[in-house]
VOGU-592326 format. One line per 4 residues: number of its first residue (from 1); their letters; for each residue x, y negated, z negated of C-alpha. Coordinates in pm, 1 decimal. Last residue first. Layout:
NUM	A	X,Y,Z | ... $
***
This chain:
398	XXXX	1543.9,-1054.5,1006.2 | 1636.3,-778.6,802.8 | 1833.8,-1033.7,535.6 | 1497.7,-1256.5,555.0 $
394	XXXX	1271.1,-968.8,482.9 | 1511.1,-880.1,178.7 | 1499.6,-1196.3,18.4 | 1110.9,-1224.5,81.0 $
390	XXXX	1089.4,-843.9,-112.1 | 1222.0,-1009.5,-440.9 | 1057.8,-1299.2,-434.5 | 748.6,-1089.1,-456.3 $
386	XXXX	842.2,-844.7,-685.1 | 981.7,-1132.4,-931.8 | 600.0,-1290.7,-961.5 | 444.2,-946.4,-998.5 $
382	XXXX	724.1,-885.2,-1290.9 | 638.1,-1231.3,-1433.5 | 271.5,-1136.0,-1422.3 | 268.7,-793.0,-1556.2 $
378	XXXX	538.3,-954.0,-1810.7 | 258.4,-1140.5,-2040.6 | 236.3,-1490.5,-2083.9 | 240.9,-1642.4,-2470.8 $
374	XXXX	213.3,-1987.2,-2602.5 | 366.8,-2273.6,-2830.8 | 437.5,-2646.0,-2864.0 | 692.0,-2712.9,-3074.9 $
370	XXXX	704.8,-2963.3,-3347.5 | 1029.1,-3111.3,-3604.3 | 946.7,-3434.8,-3778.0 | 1154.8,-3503.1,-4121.5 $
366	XXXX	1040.5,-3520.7,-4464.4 | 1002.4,-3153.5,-4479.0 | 1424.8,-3095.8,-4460.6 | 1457.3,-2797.9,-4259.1 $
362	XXXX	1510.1,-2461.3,-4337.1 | 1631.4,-2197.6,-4095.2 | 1426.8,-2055.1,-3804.7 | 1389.4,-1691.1,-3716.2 $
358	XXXX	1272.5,-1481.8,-3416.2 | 1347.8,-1142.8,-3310.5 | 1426.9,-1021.6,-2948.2 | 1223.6,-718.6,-2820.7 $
354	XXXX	847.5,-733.8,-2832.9 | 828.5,-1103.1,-2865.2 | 1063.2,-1087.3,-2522.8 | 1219.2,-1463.5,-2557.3 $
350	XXXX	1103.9,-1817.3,-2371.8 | 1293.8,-2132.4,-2533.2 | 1170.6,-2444.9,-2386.9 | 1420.0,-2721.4,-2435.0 $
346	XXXX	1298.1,-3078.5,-2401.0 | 1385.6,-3215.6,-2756.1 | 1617.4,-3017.2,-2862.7 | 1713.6,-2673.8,-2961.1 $
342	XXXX	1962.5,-2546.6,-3205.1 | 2157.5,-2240.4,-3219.5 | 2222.5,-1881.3,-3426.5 | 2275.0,-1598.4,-3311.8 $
338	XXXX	2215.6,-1252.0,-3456.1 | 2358.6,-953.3,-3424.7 | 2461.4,-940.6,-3844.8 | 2130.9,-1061.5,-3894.6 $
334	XXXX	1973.3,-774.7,-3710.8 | 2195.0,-528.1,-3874.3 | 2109.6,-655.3,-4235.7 | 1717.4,-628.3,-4146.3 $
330	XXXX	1741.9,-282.7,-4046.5 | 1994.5,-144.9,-4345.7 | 1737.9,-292.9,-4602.1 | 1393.0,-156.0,-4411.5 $
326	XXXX	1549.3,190.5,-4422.0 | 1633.5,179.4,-4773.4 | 1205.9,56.1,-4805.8 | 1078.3,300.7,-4592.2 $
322	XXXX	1180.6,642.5,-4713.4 | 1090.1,546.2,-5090.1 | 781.8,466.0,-4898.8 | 782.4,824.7,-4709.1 $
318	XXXX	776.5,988.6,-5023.3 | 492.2,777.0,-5192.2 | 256.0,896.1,-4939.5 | 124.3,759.7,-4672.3 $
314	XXXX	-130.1,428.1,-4570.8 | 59.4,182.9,-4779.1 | -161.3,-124.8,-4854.2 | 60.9,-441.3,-4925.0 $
310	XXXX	4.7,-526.9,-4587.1 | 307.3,-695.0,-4369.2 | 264.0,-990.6,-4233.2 | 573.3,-1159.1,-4354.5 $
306	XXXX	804.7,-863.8,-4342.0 | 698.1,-902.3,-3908.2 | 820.4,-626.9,-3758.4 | 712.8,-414.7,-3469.6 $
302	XXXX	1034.2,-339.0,-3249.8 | 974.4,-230.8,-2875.0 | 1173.1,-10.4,-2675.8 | 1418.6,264.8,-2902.8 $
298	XXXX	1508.4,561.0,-2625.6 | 1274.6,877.8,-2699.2 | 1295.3,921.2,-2263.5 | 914.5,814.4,-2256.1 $
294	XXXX	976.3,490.1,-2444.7 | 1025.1,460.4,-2837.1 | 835.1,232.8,-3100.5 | 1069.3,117.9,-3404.6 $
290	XXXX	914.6,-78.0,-3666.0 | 637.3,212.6,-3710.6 | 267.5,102.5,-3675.4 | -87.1,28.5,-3852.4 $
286	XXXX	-267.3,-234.0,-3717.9 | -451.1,-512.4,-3823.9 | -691.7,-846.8,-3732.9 | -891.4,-927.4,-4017.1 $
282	XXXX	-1044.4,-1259.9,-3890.5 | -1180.3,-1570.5,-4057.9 | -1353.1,-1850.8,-3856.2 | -1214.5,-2213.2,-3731.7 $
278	XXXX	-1138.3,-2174.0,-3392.2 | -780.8,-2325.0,-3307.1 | -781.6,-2427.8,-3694.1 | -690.7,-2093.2,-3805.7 $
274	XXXX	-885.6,-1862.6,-4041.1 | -692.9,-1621.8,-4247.1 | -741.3,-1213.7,-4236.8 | -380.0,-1114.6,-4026.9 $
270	XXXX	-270.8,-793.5,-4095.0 | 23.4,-597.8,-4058.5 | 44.2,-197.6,-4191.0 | 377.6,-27.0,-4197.6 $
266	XXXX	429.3,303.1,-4020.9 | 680.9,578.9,-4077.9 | 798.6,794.9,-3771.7 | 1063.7,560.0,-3569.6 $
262	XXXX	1167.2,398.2,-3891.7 | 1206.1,696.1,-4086.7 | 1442.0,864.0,-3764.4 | 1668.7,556.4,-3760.0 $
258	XXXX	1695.0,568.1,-4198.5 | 1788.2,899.7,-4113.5 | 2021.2,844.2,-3832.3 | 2200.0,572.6,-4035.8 $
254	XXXX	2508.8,422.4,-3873.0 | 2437.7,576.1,-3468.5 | 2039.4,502.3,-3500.1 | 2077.8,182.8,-3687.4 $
250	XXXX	2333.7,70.6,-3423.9 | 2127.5,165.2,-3165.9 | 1789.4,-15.8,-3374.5 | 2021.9,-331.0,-3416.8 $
246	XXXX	2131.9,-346.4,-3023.4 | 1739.8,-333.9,-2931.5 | 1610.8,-574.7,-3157.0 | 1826.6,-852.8,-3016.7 $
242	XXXX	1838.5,-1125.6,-3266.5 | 1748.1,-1487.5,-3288.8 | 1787.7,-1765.9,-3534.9 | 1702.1,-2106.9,-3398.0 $
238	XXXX	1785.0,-2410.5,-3604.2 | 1534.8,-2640.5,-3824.6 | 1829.9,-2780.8,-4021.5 | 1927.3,-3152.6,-4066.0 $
234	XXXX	1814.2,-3411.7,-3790.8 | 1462.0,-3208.1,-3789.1 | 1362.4,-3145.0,-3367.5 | 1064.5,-3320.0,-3209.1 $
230	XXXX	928.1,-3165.6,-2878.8 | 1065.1,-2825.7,-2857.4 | 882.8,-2606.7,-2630.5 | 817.7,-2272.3,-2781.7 $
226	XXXX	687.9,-1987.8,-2502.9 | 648.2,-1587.3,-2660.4 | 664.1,-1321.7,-2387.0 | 491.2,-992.7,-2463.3 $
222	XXXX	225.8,-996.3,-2734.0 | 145.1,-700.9,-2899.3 | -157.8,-481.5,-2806.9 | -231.1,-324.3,-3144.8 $
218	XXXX	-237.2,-692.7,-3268.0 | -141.4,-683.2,-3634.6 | 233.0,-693.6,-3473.7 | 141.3,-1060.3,-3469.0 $
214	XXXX	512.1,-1237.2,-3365.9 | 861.4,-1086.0,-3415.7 | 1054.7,-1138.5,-3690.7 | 1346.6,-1267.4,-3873.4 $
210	XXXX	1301.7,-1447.6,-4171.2 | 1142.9,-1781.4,-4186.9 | 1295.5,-2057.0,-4379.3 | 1123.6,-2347.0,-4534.2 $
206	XXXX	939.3,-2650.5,-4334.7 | 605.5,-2500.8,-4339.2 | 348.5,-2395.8,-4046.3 | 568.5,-2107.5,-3973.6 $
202	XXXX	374.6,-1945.5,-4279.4 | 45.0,-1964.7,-4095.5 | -280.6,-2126.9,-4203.0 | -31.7,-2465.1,-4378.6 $
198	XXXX	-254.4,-2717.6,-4568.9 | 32.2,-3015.4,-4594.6 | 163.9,-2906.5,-4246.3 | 478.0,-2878.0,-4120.1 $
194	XXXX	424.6,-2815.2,-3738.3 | 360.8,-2543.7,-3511.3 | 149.3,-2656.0,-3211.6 | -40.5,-2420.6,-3034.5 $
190	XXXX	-141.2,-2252.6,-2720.7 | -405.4,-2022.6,-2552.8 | -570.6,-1981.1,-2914.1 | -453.0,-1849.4,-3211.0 $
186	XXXX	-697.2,-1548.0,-3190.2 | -468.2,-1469.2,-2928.8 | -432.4,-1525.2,-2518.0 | -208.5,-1410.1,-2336.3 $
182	XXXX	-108.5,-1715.5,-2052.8 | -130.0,-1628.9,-1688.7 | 195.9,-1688.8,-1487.6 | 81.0,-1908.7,-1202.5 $
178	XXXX	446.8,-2102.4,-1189.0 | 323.2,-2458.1,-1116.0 | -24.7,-2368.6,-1285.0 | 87.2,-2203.8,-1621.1 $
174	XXXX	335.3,-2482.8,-1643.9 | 118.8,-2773.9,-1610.4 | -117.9,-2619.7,-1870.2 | 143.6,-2565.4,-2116.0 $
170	XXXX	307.1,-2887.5,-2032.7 | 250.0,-3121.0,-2377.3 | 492.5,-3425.5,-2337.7 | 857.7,-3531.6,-2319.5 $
166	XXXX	907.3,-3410.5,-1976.4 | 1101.3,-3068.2,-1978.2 | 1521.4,-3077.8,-1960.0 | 1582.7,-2760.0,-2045.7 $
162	XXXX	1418.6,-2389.1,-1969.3 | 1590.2,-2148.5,-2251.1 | 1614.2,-1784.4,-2186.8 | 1585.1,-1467.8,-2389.2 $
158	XXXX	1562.6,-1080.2,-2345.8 | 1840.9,-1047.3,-2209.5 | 1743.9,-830.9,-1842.3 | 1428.8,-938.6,-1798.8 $
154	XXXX	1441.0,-1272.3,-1907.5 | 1737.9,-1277.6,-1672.2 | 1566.6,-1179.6,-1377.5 | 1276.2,-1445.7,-1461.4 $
150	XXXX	1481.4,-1759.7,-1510.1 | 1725.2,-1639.1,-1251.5 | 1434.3,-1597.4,-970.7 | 1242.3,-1910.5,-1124.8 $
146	XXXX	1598.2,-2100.8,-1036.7 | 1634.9,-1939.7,-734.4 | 1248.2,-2055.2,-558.5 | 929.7,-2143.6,-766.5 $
142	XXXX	972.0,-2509.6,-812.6 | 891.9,-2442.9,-1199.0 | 1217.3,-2308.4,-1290.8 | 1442.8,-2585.9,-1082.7 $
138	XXXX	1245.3,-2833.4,-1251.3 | 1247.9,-2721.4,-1571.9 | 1615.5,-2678.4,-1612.2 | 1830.2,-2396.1,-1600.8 $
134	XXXX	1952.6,-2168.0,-1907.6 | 2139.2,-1906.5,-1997.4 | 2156.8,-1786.1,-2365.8 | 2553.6,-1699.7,-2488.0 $
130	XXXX	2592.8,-1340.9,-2689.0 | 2841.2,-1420.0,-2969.5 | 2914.3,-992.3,-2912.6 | 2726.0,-861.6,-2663.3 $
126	XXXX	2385.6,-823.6,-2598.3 | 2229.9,-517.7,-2482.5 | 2038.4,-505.8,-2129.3 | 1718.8,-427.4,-2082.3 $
122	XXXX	1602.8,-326.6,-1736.3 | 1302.7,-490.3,-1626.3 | 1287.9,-493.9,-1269.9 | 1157.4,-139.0,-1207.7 $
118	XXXX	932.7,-168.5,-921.3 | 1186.5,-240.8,-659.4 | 1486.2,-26.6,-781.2 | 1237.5,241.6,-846.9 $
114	XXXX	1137.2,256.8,-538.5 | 1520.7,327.5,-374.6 | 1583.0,542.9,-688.7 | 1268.1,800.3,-574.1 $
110	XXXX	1386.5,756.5,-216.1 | 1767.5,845.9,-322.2 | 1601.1,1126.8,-543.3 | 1379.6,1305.7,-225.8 $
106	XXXX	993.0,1231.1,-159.9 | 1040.3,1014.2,127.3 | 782.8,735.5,71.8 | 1013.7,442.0,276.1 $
102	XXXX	1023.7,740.8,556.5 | 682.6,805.3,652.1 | 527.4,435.0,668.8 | 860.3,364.9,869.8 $
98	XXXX	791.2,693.5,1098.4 | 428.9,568.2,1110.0 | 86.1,753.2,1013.3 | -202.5,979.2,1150.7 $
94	XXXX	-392.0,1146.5,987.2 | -669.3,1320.8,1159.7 | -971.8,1516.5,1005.1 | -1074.4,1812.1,1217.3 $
90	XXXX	-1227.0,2024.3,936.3 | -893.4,2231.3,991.3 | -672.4,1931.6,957.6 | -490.6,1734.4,1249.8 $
86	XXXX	-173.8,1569.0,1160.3 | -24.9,1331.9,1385.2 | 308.7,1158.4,1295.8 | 391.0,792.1,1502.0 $
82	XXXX	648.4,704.0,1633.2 | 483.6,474.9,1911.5 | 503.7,649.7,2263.3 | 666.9,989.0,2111.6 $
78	XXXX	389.4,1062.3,1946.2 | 482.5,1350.7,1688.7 | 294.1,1654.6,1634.6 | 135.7,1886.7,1399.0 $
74	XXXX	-176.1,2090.7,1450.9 | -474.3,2297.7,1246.5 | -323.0,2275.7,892.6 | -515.5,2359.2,565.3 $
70	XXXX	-688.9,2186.3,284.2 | -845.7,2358.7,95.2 | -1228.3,2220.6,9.8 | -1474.6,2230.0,-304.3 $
66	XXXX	-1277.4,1971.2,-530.7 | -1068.7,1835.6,-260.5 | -1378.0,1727.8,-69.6 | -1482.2,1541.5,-429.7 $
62	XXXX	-1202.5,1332.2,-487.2 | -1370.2,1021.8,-262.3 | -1165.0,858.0,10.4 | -1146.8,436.7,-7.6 $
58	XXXX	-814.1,392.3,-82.0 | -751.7,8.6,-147.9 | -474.6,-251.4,37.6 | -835.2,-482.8,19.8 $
54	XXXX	-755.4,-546.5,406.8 | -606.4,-195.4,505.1 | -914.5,-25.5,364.8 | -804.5,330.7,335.8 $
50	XXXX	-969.9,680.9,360.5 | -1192.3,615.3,653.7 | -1017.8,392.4,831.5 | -723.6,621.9,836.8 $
46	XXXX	-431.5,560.7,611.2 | -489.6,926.2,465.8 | -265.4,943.4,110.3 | -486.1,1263.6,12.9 $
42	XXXX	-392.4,1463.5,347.9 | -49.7,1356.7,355.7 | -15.5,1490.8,-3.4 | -174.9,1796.8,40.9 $
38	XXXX	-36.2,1896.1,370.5 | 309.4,1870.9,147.3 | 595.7,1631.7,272.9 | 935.5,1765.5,315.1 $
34	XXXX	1229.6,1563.2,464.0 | 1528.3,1630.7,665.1 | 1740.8,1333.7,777.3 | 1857.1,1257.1,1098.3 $
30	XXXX	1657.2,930.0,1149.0 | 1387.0,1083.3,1002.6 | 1338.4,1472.2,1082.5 | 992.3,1610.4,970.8 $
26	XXXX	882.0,1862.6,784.9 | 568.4,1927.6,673.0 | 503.7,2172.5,408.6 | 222.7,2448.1,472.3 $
22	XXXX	379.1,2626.3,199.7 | 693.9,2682.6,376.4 | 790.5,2518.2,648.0 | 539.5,2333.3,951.5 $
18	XXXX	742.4,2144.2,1223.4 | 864.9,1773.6,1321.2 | 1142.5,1620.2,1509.8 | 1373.2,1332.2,1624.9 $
14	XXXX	1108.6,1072.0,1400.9 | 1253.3,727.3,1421.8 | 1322.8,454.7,1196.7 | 1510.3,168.5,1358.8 $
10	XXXX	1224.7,-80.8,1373.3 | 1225.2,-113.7,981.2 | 931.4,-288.5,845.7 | 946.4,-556.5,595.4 $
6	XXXX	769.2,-491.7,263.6 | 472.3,-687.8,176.0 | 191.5,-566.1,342.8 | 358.5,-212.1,309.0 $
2	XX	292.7,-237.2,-87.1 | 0.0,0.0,0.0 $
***
């Protein structure tokens, strides 16, 4: 489907075709050997009545497959336009391109090919005295390299810091130069954190906040966290931030038990206070470990917040005298990886809430420091990154 975007390959021809084993296609690409299953061709049909080329949708209904086998009545290539021709026993045709056929070659450099694409985010670990990039509103918000290096490196470090914003409110300027949709939370679609006499959130103060990452009450945590620095304090008020990732390896290689608690043992967040985006209580809460894991077991996200945390314990007393050693060795890690740096008036910083931890040290509460604040989610970002991505390579084809 992503063939609307990608740029076809003139080059790609089909030398030969013939039925192996298990009614397998194969066909010879450009002097490569490659297997497709009648299955497969037969459920991704580009015909008009399987696919709608203009909503880039398949069409087809499951239920032939449920009652019907699919077998082979003829194979054959068409010279005239490279194309494969597949007739099926209840004389359904398929019929698709040698480019179509070769860009979903089912072999491990196709596989890696794809996944080089799709998979853009690919953490890396910081380094020691790790340095944040940055590039200037401007640039970010044209859309072109700048975006491309904000959004690549986001991916890859976890953090990034936009400079040189106008000295006013740009959430909704933002959103609509770059069209990355903001997440929203019971906090609203943005918000300004402040010292404030009547504080609904303990950010809302002047004192020091621990490392954390934002709302892990919300089962679906929020991905990329937005504060534009509009006022900084003259004394204190700097950034603390940590990557999650390198603390939980070096958790995991120091203290494999306290590694293994952390990954198993959940801590309840909640959130129950009313804030003045909308006025009304909530009890928003979720019971998690601090270390989620991906499909391979590798350490992912982090969910901790020490401030949020519930002082109901939903297990028994075992796995809290588990907990709290493992807790200890976490939090001195991350502040041993962390960095510490101060932004100013017209900085955005932009960090992975589910990855990089977030701190601020004291500030004196006579003094003016505000940020504006929001969230965007990486489906978006990702999408955005795609797209530039397959541009660059249409232009070095053409």
């Amino acid at each position: 489907m992503a063939d609307s975007l990608l740029p076809k390959i003139d080059t790609t021809l089909i030398s030969a075709v013939y039925v192996g084993e298990k009614q397998r296609v194969r066909v010879n690409i450009n002097g490569e050997d490659l297997e497709y299953p009648l299955e497969w061709l037969r459920f991704n049909c580009q015909c008009k009545k399987c696919f709608n080329a203009i909503c880039q949708s398949f069409i087809m209904s499951f239920k032939p497959f449920l009652t019907q086998v699919t077998t082979l009545l003829s194979v054959e290539v068409n010279k005239s336009d490279n194309t494969l021709r597949v007739v099926y026993s209840d004389d359904h045709v398929t019929e698709v391109t040698a480019d179509w056929l070769y860009k979903r070659r089912l072999t491990e450099e196709g596989k890696e090919e794809r996944k080089e694409l799709i998979k853009i985010r690919k953490p890396v670990i910081w380094g020691d005295n790790h340095r944040v990039k940055k590039q200037s509103y401007d640039k970010v918000t044209a859309m072109g390299s700048g975006f491309i290096e904000f959004g690549e490196t986001l991916a890859k470090d976890g953090i990034f810091v936009i400079t040189d914003t106008p000295d006013r409110l740009v959430f909704n300027e933002f959103v609509e130069k770059t069209g990355l949709p903001v997440q929203f939370s019971h906090y609203g679609d943005s918000w300004v954190v402040e010292n404030s006499p009547t504080p609904t959130n303990h950010a809302y103060t002047a004192v020091e906040l621990e490392l954390h990452v934002d709302q892990p009450y919300l089962d679906s945590c929020l991905d990329i966290q937005y504060l534009h620095c509009m006022a900084q304090a003259d004394e204190g008020g700097e950034s603390v931030m940590s990557d999650g990732l390198k603390a939980a390896q070096i958790l995991r290689q120091r203290y494999p038990e306290h590694y293994n608690t952390l990954t198993t043992v959940c801590i309840e967040y909640e959130d129950v206070i009313g804030h003045s985006t909308h006025g009304s209580k909530n009890y928003m809460a979720s019971n998690t470990p601090v270390i989620l894991l991906d499909r391979e077991g590798e350490p992912e996200f982090l969910r901790i917040n020490l401030l949020c945390r519930s002082s109901f314990f939903n297990g028994p007393v075992e796995d809290w005298e588990k907990l709290f050693p493992a807790l200890k060795e976490l939090m001195k890690i991350l502040q041993q990886c962390s960095v510490v740096f101060k932004n100013m008036p017209g900085d955005i910083m932009v960090f992975d809430n589910q990855r990089i931890l977030h701190g601020r040290q004291s500030y004196v509460s006579t003094q003016r420091r505000r940020l504006e604040g929001w969230y965007s989610n990486w489906d978006s970002l990702l999408s955005q990154l795609r797209v530039h991505k397959i541009k660059n390579m249409s232009k070095l084809i053409d």
